[in-house]
Each structure stands twice: as structure tokens, then as C-alpha cells.
DRENVEXZA-809323 format. One record per residue (C-alpha): x, y, z; chain. Coordinates in steps of 0.001 Angstrom, whole numbers. Layout:
<atoms>
x y z unit
X Y Z A
...
</atoms>
This chain:
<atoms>
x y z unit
14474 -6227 -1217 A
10923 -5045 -255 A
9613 -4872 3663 A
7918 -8244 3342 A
10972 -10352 2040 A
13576 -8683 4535 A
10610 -9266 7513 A
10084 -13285 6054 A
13549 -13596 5950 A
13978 -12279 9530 A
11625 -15036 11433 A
13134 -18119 12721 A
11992 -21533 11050 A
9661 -23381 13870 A
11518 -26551 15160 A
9220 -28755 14017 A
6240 -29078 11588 A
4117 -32561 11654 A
7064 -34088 13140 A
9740 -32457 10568 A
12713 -31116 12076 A
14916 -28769 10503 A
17650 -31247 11472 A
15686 -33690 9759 A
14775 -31820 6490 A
19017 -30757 6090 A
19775 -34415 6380 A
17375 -35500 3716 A
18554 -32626 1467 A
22106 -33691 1939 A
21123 -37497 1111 A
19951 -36489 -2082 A
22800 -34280 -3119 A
24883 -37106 -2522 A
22982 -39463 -4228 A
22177 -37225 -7314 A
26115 -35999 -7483 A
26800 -40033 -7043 A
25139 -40412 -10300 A
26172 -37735 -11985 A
29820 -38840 -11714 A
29591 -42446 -13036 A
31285 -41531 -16463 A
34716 -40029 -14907 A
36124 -43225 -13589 A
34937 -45074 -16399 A
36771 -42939 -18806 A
39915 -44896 -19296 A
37620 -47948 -20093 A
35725 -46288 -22689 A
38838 -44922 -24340 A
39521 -48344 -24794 A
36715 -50640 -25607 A
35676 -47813 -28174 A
39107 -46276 -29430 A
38222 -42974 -28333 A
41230 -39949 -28648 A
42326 -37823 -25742 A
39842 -34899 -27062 A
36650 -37685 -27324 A
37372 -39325 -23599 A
37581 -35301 -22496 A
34461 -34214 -24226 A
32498 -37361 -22792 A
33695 -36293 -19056 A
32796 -32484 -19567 A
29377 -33048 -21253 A
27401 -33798 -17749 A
29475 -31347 -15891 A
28811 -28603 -18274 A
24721 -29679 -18120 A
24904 -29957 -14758 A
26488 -26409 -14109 A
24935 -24446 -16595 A
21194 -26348 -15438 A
21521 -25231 -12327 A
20347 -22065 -13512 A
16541 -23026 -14490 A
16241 -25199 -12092 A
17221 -22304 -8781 A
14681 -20356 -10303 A
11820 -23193 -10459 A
12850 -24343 -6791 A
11951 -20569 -5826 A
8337 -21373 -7281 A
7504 -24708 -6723 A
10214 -26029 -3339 A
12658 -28248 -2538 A
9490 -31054 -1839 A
8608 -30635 -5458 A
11753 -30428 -7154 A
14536 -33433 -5338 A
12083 -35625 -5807 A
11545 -34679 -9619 A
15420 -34328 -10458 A
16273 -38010 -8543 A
13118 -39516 -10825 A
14672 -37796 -13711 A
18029 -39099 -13067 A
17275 -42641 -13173 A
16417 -42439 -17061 A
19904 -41543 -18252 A
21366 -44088 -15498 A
19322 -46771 -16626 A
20172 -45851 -20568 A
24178 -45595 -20321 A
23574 -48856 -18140 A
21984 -51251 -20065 A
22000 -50096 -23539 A
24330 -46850 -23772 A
28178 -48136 -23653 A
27942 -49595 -27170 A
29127 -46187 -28948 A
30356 -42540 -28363 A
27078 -41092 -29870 A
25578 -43037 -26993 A
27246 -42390 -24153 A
27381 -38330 -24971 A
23114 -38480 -25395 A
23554 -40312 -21895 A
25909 -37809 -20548 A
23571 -35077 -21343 A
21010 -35999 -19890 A
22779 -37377 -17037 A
23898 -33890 -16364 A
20260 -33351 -14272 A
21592 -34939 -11384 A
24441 -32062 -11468 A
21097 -29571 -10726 A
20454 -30668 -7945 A
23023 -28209 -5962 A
20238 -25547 -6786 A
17605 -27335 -5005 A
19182 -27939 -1831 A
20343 -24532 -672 A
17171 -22533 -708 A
15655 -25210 814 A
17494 -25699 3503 A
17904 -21904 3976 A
14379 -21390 4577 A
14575 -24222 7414 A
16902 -22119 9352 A
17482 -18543 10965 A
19882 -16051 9757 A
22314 -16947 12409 A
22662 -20465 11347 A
22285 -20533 7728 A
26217 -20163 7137 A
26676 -23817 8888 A
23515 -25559 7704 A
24088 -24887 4065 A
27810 -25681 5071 A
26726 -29184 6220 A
24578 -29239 2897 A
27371 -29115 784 A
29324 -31736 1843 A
26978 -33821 -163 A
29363 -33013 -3032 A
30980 -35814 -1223 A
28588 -38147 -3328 A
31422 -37792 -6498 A
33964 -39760 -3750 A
31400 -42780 -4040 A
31375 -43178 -7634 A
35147 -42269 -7299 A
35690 -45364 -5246 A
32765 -47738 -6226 A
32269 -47592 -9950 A
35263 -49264 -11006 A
35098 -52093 -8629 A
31129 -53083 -9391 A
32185 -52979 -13193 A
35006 -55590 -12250 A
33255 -57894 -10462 A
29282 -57246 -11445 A
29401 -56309 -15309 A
29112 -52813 -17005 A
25574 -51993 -15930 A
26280 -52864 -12516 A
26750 -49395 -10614 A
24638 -47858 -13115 A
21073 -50184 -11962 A
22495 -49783 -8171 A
22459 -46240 -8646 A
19408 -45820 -10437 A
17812 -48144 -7417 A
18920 -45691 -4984 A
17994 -42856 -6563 A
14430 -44662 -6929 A
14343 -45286 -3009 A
15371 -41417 -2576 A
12859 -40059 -4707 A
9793 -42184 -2885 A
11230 -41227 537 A
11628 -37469 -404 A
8401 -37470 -1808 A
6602 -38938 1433 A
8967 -37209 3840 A
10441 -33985 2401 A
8323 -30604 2943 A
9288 -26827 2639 A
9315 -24759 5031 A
6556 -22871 6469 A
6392 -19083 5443 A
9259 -19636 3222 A
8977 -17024 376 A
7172 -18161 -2982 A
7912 -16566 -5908 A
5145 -15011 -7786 A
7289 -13439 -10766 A
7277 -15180 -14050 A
10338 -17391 -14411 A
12154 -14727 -17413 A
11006 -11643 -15522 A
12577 -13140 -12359 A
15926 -14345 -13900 A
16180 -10969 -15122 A
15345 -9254 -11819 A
18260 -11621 -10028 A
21007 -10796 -12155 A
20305 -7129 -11741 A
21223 -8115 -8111 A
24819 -7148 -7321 A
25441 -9788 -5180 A
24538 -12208 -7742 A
27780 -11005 -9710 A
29846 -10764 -6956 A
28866 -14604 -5436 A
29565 -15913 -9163 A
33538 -14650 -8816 A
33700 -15683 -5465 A
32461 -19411 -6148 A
34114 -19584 -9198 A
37060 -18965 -7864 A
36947 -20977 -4653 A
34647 -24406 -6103 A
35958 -23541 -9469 A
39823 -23961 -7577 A
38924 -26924 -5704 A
36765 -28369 -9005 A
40328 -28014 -10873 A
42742 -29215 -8348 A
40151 -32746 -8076 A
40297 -33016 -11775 A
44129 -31960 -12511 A
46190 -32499 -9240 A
46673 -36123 -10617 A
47824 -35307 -13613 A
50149 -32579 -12079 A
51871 -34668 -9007 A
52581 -37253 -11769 A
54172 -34652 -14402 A
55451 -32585 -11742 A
57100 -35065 -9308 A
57070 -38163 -10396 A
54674 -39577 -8404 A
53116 -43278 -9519 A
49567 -43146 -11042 A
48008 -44902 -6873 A
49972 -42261 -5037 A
48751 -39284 -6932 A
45083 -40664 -6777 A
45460 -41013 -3030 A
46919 -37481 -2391 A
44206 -36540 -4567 A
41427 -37940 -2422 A
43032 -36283 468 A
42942 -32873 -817 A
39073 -33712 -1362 A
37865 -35262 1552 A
39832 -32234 3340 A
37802 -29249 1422 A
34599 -31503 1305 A
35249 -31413 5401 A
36368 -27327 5469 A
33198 -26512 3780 A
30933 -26363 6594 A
33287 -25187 8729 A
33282 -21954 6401 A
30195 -21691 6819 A
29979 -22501 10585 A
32265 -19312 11210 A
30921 -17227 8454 A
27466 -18072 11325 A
30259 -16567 14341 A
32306 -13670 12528 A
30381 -13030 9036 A
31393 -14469 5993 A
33381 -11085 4548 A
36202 -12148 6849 A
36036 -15767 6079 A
36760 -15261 2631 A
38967 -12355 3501 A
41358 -15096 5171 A
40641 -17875 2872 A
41290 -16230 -697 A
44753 -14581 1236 A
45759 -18097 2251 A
45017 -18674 -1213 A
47217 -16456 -3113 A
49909 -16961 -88 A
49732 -20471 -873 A
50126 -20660 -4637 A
52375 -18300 -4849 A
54726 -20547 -2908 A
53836 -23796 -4409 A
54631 -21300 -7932 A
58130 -21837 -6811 A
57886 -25682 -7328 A
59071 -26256 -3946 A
59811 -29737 -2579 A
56754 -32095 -2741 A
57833 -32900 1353 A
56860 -30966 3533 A
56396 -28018 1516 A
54405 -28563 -1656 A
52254 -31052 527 A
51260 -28243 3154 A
50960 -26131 163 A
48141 -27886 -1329 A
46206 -29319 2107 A
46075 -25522 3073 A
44290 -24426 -578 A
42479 -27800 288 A
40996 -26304 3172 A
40879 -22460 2444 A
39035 -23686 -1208 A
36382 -25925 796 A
36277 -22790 3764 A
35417 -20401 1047 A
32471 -22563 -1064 A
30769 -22642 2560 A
31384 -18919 2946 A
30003 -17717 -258 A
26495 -19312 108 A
26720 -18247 4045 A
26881 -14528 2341 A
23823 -15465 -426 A
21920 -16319 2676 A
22703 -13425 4317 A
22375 -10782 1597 A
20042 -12489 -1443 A
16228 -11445 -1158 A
14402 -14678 353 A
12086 -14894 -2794 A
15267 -15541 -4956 A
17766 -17523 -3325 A
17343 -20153 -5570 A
17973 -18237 -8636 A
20911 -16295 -7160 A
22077 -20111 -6128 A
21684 -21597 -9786 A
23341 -18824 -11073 A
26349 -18850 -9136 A
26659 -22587 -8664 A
27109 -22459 -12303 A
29547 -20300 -12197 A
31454 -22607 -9492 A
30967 -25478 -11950 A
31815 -23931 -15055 A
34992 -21635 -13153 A
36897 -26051 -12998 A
37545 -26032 -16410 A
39442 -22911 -16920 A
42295 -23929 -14718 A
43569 -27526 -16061 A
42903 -25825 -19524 A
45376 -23041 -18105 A
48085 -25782 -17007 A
48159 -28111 -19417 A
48751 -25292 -21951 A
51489 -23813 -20216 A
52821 -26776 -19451 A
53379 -27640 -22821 A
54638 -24384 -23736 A
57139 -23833 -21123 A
57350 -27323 -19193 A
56685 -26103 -15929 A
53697 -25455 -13978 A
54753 -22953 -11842 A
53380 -19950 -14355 A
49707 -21113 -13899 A
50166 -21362 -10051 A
51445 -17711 -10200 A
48411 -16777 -12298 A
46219 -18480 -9277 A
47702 -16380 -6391 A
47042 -13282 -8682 A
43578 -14590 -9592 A
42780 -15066 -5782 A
44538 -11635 -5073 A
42580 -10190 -7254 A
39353 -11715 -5206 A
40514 -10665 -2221 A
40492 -6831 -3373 A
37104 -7732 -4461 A
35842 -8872 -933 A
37428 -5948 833 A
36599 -3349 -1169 A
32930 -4198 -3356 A
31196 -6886 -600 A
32457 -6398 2161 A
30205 -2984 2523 A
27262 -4861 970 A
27046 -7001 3513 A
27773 -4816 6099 A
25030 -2651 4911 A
22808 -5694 4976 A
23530 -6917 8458 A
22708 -2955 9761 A
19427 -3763 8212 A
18955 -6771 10415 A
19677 -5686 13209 A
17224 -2937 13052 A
14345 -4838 11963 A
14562 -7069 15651 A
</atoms>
């Protein structure tokens, strides 16, 4: 990092500017990340139905699930590195607009065929982008010292999936098929006008001046780019998974009727949606090295006894709440570490990069299960396989990052 960035990074956002908080700007950012992630989960619950009304196989309902969450991850990427030129004022206001065209299409003319609904899903995958907006936007708000917690907070917008988890469904049933997709696109309307009039960047924050290849290259040259992609794919990538697959598994597993798996299900998320910012609230206290050194032990502790196939009560259930927690603890604690070691001028690109990998690092797991599974009809291989994976991690933190950022708090510290 030159003298400049490390000095920019050092000074503490004002508390207000023309009546913006920083309070104010992180609730705004986390409005939109909810709204946008909101729309870019309409097609999962409505899955089942499309299987149906269009005779689609196992493979076709999959591939029309994964197309915006494979957009969404990998488009992260581009769009980190143009929130580093152009700010989070330009860009949630440009992604929400954008949104509302593939809403609107799968809505009212888009549910007729497969080819259809996969052009909608693509481009429905720009909501997914947002993630990359948000963080270096709200990390130029804030200091150092409170970064870890206010991009913490930030993420629970990830939170917006649980709405069209619950809602789209329901509006189909008693609205019609376009229903939740024209009450989404209205909201995402109404967010893009109020962003637009309300949202501003920070003042000071860094602007990059590289060209956008030049600067992509530049960022993964960065170590700590690397070594925040295994982290988040690991801990979002586990959590991603276990949303997508826990169903699937307490059913196979246990026995467990199709409501009572959904509801465990939305109790392991609404526990790491709630962990995540207190990851990165003590990342803020202690530094996020031993956050994640605790959360990727609990972890491998955890699978490794739920690799046992232990009894679903009291065991296997404080099995799974505890990776809940430690998986939501450690997706705060990564991006407290990108805020505390990533040059200031490339925060977004280090974030589009890794929250790609986070994205991407879901679909390796239920791949991983449902494969062994078949082969040796029991799950308990792939759990192992997770408490090596996150043993693996651990090593990683202790040994690679942890003197990184070590290194880079030293040079903190001496430039107050």
C-alpha cells in the first residue's frame, strides 16, 4: 500500500456530512442489500412449481436455481472494482434500476418456458452484485476500529433471501404468478429513487485512478485477496450449503417431515444471519485472526462430531446451531480482516473477488453429499471431509494471516 492509502485509510469518517450520518448511510446500504438479495431469490421457492407447470427434470429445476447464483457470485467481481471508481451513490442505485428489468420479465411474460425463465435468471443474477457495493461503501463511512461491526451489521442484509423464502409462495397463492415479482420490482423502484436522492460516499474515501484490467490485476497480486477467498469460501460457502442442503439432509438423514426440516432450516439461518455482525463486532475488540481462529476450530470440532451421525436430540441439533453461528461469526470476520488489511483504493475489488468466492464455495458441498450419499448411503463421509476442510483453514489463519495482519496493525499503530 503506498503512504497516501495507509494515511486515507487511517482518518476517521466525520459524523455527519449535509445531514448524512454514518449510521444513516449503513442503514441505507443494508436496505438495499436486502432488497436486491430479496429479488435475487424469487426463483428458489418457486422451483417446485416450475418443475411442474413445465415438466422440468431434477437437473433443469437445479440449473434454473444455480443460474442467478452463479451470475450473482461470479458479477460481483466487475462490479467491486467499478464501486472503487465510481461509489456506492453511483452504483446501488444503478444495480436496484437494473434489477427491476429481469423482475418485471420473469413476472409478466417469463414463466411460459425454461428458455425463459434461464434468460430471466441471468440477468436476475445483478441483484446478487450488490454484496460488492455495500462493503466498501460502508467501510469508508467508518474508522478502523469499527469497520469489523459495521460491515457485520451490513451483512445481515443477506437476510433479504428469508423474505422471498417466506413471501413468494404465499403472493403466488393468493395474488397470481407475477405477484411478488411487480411487488418486488416496486420496491426496488422506491429504493433506487431514495438511494439516489439520499445515498452519498464518503468524504476522502479513496478513488481509484487505475484502469479497471490494470487494477483487477494489481488486487489479485494482493495476498490477502487469496487468503480472504479460502476463508469466505469456506465460512459463507458452509453456511451457503447448509441453507441449500440441510433440508434435504434432516429429511434423508432422520426422517424428518418436509415443514420440520424447512423450519430447522430457517433456524440455522436466522442464527448465522444474527452471528455475522457479532464476528465482526469482536473481530472490532480482539482482531479478526482470533475470531476465525475460534470459529473455523468450532468448525471442524463440530462436524467432526455430527460425522458420527449422532442423535438428531440434543446432539446433532447443537451440532448444527454451533456451525450456525461459528459460519455466520466467520463471514463477519473475514471482511473485518479486508478492512483491516486491503489497500483503501481496492476494497471493492478485493470484496468482489472474494464474495465470489463465498458464493461460488455453496455449491461444492451439496454436490459433495449428495454424491456420497448415493455411493455409500451415509452422510457422515462429507461431514468428515468438512472438519478436515475447516482444519485445514485453521492452519491457514495461524500460520499465513495471522502474521499479515499482525504486520498490518504494527503499521497502524505507528502512523497515529
Amino acid at each position: 500500500m503506498n503512504p497516501r492509502s495507509r494515511e486515507e485509510d487511517m482518518t476517521n469518517a466525520p459524523a455527519t456530512i449535509h445531514g448524512r450520518t454514518p449510521a444513516l448511510m449503513l442503514g441505507l446500504a443494508t436496505l438495499g442489500f436486502a432488497v436486491n438479495f430479496w429479488a435475487w431469490a424469487l426463483l428458489s421457492p418457486l422451483g417446485p412449481r416450475f418443475k411442474e407447470l413445465l415438466g422440468l427434470s431434477a437437473g433443469q429445476q437445479a440449473l434454473l436455481v444455480a443460474v442467478p447464483v452463479i451470475v450473482g457470485s461470479l458479477g460481483r467481481i466487475p462490479v467491486g472494482a467499478l464501486t472503487d471508481r465510481f461509489g456506492g451513490r453511483v452504483m446501488f442505485p444503478i444495480i436496484s434500476a437494473a434489477t427491476i428489468v429481469p423482475v418485471l420479465f420473469i413476472g409478466v411474460a417469463g414463466q411460459t418456458s425454461l428458455a425463459a425463465l434461464l434468460i430471466g435468471g441471468f440477468f436476475l443474477g445483478i441483484g446478487g452484485t450488490v454484496f460488492a457495493v455495500g462493503v466498501p461503501f460502508v467501510n469508508a463511512w467508518f474508522p478502523p476500529h469499527r469497520r469489523g461491526l459495521a460491515v457485520g451489521v451490513f451483512g445481515t442484509g443477506m437476510g433479504g433471501t428469508a423474505i422471498s423464502a417466506l413471501t413468494t409462495v404465499p403472493l403466488v397463492r393468493t395474488g397470481g404468478a407475477a405477484t411478488p415479482f411487480v411487488i418486488t420490482a416496486v420496491v426496488l423502484a422506491v429504493y433506487a429513487v431514495v438511494a439516489w436522492l439520499v445515498l452519498r460516499d464518503a468524504p476522502g474515501r479513496s478513488v481509484a485512478t487505475q484502469p479497471l484490467m490494470e487494477r483487477m490485476a494489481a488486487t489479485l497480486k494482493l495476498s490477502i485477496t487469496w487468503q480472504a477467498c479460502v476463508l469466505y469460501a469456506v465460512a459463507f460457502g458452509g453456511y451457503v450449503a447448509f441453507s441449500v442442503y440441510l433440508p434435504a439432509y434432516l429429511q434423508t438423514g432422520y426422517g424428518l417431515e418436509q415443514a420440520d426440516a424447512a423450519n430447522r432450516m430457517a433456524g440455522f439461518v436466522v442464527l448465522a444471519v444474527l452471528a455475522r455482525p457479532l464476528g465482526g463486532w469482536l473481530s472490532d475488540r480482539v482482531g479478526p485472526v482470533p475470531v476465525l481462529t475460534g470459529v473455523f476450530v468450532l468448525i471442524a470440532v463440530m462436524a467432526g462430531v455430527q460425522a458420527l451421525t449422532p442423535g438428531l436430540m440434543p446432539i446433532g441439533t447443537i451440532a448444527f446451531l454451533t456451525m450456525a453461528a461459528a459460519l455466520g461469526a466467520g463471514s463477519g470476520a473475514t471482511f473485518a480482516l479486508v478492512a483491516q488489511v486491503a489497500p483503501s483504493d481496492k476494497v471493492g475489488t478485493v470484496t468482489g473477488l472474494v464474495g465470489a468466492a463465498g458464493g461460488l464455495g455453496g455449491f461444492v458441498p451439496p454436490l459433495v453429499m449428495g454424491f456420497l450419499y448415493g455411493q455409500l448411503g451415509s452422510y457422515g463421509l462429507g461431514l468428515a471431509l468438512l472438519a478436515v476442510t475447516a482444519a485445514l483453514t485453521l492452519a491457514l489463519t495461524v500460520t499465513v494471516i495471522r502474521p499479515v495482519a499482525v504486520h498490518r496493525k504494527t503499521q497502524q499503530v505507528g502512523a497515529r
